[in-house]
GUFI-602687 format. One line per 2 residues: number of its first residue (from 1); for each residue x, y, z of N, C-alpha, C. Coordinates in nm, 3 decimals, decimal comma, padded with zeros to 5 digits. Example, Ala and Ser with C-alpha at 12.3 -4.5 7.8 and 13.67 -1.06 7.14 Angstrom:
<pts>
1	01,319 -00,569 00,780 01,230 -00,450 00,780 01,320 -00,330 00,780; 01,285 -00,225 00,708 01,367 -00,106 00,714 01,290 00,003 00,787
</pts>
This chain:
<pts>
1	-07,822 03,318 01,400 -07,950 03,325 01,466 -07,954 03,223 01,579; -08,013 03,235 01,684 -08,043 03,178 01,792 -08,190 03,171 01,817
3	-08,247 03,016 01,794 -08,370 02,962 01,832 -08,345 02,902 01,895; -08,420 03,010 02,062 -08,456 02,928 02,171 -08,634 02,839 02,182
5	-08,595 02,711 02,227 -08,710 02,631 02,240 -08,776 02,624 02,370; -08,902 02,603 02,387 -08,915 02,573 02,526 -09,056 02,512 02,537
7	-09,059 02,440 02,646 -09,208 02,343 02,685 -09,176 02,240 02,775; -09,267 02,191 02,816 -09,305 02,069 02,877 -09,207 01,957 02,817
9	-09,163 01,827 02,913 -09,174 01,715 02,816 -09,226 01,680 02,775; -09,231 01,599 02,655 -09,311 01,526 02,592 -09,436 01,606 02,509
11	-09,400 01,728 02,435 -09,506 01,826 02,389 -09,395 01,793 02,242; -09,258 01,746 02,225 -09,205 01,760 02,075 -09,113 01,791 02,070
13	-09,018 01,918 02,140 -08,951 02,003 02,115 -08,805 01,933 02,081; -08,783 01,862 02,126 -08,654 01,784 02,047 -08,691 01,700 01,904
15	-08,794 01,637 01,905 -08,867 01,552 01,744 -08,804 01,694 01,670; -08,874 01,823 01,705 -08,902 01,907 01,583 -08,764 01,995 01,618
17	-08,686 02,017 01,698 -08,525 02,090 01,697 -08,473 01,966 01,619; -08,446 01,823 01,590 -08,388 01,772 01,559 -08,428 01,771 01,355
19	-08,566 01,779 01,357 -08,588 01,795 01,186 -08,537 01,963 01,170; -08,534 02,056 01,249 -08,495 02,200 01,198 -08,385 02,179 01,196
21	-08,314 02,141 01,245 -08,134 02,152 01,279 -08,118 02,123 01,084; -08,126 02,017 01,055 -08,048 01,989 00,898 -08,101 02,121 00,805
23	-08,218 02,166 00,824 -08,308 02,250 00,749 -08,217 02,410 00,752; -08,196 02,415 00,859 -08,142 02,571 00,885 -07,980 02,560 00,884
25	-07,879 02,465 00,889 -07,791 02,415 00,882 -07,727 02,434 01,017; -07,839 02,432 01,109 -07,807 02,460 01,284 -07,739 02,376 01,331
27	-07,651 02,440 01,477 -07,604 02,383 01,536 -07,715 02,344 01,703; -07,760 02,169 01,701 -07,876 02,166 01,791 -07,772 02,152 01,916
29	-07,835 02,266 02,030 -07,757 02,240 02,133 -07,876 02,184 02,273; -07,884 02,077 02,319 -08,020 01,993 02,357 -07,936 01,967 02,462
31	-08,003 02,041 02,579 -07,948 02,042 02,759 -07,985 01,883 02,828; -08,086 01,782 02,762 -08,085 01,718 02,832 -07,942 01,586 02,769
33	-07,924 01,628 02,683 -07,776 01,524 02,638 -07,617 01,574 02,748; -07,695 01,730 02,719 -07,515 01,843 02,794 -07,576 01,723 02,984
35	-07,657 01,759 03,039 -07,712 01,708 03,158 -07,642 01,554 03,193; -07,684 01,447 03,067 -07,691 01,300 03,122 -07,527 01,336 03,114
37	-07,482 01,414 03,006 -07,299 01,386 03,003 -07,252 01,378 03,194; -07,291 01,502 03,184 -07,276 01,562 03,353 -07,290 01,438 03,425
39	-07,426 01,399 03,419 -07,427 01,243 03,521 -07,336 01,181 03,513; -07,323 01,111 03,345 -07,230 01,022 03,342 -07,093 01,004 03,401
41	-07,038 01,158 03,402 -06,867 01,196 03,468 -06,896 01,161 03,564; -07,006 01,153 03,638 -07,028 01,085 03,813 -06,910 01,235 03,892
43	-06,971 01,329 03,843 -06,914 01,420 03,932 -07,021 01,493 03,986; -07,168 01,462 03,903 -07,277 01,576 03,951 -07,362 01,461 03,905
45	-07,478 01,478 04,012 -07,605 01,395 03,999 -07,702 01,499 03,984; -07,810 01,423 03,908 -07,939 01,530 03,851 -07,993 01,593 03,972
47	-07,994 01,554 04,114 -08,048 01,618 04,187 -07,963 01,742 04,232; -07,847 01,713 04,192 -07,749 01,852 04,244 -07,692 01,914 04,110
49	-07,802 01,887 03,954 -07,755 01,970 03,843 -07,789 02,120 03,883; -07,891 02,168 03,936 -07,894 02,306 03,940 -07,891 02,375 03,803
51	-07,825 02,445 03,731 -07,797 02,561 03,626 -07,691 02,506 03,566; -07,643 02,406 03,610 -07,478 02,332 03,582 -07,524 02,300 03,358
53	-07,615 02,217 03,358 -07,605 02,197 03,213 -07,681 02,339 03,108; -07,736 02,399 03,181 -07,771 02,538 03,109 -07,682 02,629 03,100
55	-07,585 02,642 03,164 -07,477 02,692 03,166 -07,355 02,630 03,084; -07,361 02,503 03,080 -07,307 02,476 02,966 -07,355 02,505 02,800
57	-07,451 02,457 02,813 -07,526 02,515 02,691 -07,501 02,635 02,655; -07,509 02,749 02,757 -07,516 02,866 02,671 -07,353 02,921 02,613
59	-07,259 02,826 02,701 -07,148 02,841 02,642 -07,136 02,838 02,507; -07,177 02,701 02,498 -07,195 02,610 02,329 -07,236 02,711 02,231
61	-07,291 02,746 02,321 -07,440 02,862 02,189 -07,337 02,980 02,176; -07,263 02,986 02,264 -07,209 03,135 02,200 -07,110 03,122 02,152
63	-07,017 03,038 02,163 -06,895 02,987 02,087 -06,965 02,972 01,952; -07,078 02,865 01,921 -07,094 02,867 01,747 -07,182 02,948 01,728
65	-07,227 03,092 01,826 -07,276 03,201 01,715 -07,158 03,274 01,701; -07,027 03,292 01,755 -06,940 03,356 01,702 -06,889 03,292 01,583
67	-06,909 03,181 01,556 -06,851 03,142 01,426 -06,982 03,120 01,306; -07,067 03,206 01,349 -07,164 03,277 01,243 -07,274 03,120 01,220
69	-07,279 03,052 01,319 -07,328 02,935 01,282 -07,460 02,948 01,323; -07,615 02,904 01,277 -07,717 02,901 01,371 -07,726 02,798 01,450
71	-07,775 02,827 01,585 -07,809 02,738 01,707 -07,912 02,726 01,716; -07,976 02,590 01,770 -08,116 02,614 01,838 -08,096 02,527 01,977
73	-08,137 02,622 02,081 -08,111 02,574 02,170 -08,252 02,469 02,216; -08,245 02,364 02,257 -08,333 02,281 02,280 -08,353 02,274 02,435
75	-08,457 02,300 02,544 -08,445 02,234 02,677 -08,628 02,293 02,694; -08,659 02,241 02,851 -08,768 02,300 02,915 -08,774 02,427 02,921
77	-08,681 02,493 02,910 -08,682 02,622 02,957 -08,747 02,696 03,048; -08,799 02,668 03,153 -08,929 02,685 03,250 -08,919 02,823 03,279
79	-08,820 02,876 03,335 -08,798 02,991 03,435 -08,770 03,103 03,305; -08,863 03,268 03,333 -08,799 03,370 03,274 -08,687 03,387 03,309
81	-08,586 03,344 03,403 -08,475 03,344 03,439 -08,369 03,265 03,341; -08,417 03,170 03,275 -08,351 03,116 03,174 -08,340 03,119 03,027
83	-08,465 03,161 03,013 -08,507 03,251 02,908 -08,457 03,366 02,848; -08,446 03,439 02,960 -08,337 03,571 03,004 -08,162 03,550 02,932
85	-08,138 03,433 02,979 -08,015 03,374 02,991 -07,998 03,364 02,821; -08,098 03,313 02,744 -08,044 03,266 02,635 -08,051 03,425 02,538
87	-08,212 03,499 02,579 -08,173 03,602 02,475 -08,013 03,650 02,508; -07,995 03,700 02,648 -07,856 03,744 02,626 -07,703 03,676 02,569
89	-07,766 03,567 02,531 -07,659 03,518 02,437 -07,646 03,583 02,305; -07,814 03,558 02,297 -07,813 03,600 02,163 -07,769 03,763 02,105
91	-07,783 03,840 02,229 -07,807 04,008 02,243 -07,597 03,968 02,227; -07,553 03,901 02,347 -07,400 03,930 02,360 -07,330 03,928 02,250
93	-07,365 03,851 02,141 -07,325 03,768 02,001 -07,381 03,852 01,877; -07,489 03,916 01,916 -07,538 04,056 01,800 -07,591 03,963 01,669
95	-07,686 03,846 01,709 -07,737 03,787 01,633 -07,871 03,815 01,676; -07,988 03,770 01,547 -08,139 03,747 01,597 -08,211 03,622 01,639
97	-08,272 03,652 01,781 -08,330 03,556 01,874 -08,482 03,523 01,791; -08,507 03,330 01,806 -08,680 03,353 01,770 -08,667 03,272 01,897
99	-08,789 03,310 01,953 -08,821 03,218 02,082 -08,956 03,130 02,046; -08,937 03,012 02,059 -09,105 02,933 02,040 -09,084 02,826 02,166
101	-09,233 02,904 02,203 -09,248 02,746 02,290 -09,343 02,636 02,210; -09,361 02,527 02,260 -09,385 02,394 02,196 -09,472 02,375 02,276
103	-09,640 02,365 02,272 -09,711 02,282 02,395 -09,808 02,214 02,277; -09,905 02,091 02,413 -09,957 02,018 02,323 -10,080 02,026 02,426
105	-10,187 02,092 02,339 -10,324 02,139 02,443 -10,368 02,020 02,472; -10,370 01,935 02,427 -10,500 01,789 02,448 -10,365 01,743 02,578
107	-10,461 01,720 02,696 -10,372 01,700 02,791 -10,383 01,544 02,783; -10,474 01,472 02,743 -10,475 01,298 02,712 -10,349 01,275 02,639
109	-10,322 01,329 02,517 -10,259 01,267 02,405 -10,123 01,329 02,468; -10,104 01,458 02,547 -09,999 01,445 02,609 -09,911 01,369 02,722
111	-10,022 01,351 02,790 -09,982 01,261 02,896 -09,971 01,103 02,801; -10,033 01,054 02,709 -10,013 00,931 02,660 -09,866 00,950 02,576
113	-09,797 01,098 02,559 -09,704 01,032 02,504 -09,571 01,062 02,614; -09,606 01,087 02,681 -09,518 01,096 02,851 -09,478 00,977 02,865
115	-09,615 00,879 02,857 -09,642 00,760 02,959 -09,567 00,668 02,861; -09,565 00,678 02,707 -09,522 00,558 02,620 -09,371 00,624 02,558
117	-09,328 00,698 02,573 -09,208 00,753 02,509 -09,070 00,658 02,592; -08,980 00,673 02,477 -08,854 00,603 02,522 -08,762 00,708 02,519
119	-08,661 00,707 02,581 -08,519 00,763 02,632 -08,414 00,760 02,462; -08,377 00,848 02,443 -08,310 00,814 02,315 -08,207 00,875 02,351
121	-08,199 00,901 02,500 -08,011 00,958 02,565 -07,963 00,790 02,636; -07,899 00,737 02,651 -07,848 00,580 02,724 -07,801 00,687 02,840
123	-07,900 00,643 02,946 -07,900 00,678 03,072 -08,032 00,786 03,140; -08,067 00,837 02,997 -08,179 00,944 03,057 -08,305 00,881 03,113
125	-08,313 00,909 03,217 -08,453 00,881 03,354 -08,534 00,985 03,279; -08,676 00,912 03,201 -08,762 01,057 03,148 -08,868 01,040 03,270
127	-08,968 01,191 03,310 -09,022 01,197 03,361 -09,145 01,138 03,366; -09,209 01,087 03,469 -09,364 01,059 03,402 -09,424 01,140 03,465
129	-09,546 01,129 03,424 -09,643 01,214 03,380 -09,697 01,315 03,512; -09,718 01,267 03,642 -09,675 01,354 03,784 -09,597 01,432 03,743
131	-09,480 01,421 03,714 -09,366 01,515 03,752 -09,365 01,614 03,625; -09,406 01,570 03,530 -09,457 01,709 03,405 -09,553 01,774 03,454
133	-09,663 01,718 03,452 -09,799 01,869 03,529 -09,744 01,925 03,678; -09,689 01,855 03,764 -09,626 01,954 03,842 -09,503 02,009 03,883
135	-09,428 02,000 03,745 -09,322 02,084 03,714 -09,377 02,236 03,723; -09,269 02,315 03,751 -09,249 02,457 03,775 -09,249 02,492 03,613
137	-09,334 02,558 03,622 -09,309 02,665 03,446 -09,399 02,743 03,409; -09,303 02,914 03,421 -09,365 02,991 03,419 -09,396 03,021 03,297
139	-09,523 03,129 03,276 -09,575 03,137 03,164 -09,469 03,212 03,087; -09,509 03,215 02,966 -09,359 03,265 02,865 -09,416 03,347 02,801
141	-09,403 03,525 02,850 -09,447 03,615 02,796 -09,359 03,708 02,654; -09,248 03,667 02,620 -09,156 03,690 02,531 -09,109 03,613 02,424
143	-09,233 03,463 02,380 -09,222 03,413 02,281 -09,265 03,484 02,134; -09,237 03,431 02,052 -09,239 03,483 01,931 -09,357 03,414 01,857
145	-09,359 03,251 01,874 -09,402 03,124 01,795 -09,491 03,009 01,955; -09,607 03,022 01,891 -09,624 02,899 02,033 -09,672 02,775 01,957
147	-09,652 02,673 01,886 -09,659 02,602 01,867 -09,770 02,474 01,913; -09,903 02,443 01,893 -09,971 02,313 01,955 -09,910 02,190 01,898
149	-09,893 02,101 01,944 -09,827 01,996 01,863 -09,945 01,854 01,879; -10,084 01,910 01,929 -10,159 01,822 01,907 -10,219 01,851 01,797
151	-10,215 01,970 01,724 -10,253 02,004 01,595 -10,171 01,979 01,477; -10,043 01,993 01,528 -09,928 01,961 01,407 -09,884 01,894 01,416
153	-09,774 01,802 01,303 -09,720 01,784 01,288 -09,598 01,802 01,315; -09,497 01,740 01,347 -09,313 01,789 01,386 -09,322 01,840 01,196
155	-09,324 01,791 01,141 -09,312 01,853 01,020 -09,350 01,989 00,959; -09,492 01,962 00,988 -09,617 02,063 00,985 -09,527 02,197 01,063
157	-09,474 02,162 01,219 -09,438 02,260 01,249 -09,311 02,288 01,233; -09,208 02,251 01,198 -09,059 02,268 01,102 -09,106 02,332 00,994
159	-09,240 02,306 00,920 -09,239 02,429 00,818 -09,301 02,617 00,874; -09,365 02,574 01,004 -09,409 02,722 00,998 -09,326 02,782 01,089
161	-09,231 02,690 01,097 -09,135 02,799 01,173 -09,023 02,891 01,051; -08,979 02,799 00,967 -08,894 02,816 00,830 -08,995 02,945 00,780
163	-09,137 02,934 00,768 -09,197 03,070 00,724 -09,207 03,151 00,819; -09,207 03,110 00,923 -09,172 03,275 00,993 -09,052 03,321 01,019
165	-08,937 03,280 01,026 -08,779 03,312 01,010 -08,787 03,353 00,862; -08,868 03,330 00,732 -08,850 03,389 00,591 -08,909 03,520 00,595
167	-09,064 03,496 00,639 -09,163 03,624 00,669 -09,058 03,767 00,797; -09,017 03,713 00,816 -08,909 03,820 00,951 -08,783 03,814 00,888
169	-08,736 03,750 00,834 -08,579 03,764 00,753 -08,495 03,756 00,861; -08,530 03,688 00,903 -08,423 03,655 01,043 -08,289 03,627 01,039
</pts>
């Protein structure tokens, strides 16, 4: 199975891919780690990543769904263009896709955790809070799961995702 994630920074989506990963016995594949690698080789800078670490990713993802493993792919996912990208991993590999995006309606408590969050990549520049509300991201008409995470819990929501992959037999 292939769970694609998607949202804003700072709405969760890595807190809660990182508690699903042990739960589902997934393989977490999280574009902004594939990205800083990229920096780090000092062969590509974030302003000239382009598609470079999503494209790695979806490699990842399809190499361990051929070895029958589940993935969850972790990133912003902004563009139906990328979105696109991952079901057809999932379609190429003849596994089942859940798509959830992750948002967090209370725009205070989001932006407060923009503004106070730390980097848990050594090297990752996180965005503040400008550059999240006017990030590009289109609406996501092909999710499955939309998640508030000012209502839940990372926990809270690691379990209703586990019941809807049980409730769908995914």
């Amino acid at each position: 199975m292939l769970i694609i994630f998607g949202g804003l920074p700072g709405t969760g989506k890595s807190t809660i891919a990182r508690l699903l990963a042990p739960r589902l016995n997934a393989v977490w594949v999280r574009i902004d780690s594939i990205e800083q690698s990229l920096i780090r080789s000092e062969k590509i800078t974030m302003s000239d990543m382009g598609p470079a670490g999503y494209l790695v990713g979806y490699a990842i993802a399809a190499d361990n769904l051929k070895l029958a493993n589940n993935v969850i792919a972790d990133s912003v996912n902004p563009l139906a263009i990328t979105r696109q990208a991952w079901r057809d991993v999932a379609s190429k590999n003849a596994v089942p896709v859940l798509e959830i995006e992750i948002i967090c309606s209370d725009k205070a408590q989001h932006k407060e955790r923009v503004e106070h969050r730390s980097a848990d990549i050594t090297g990752h520049v996180l965005p503040d809070w400008q550059k999240v509300i006017t990030r590009q991201y289109e609406v996501w008409l092909s999710t499955d799961i939309t998640l508030d995470t000012s209502v839940l819990t990372p926990d809270q929501a690691v379990e209703v995702i586990l019941q809807h992959i049980e409730s769908c037999r995914l």
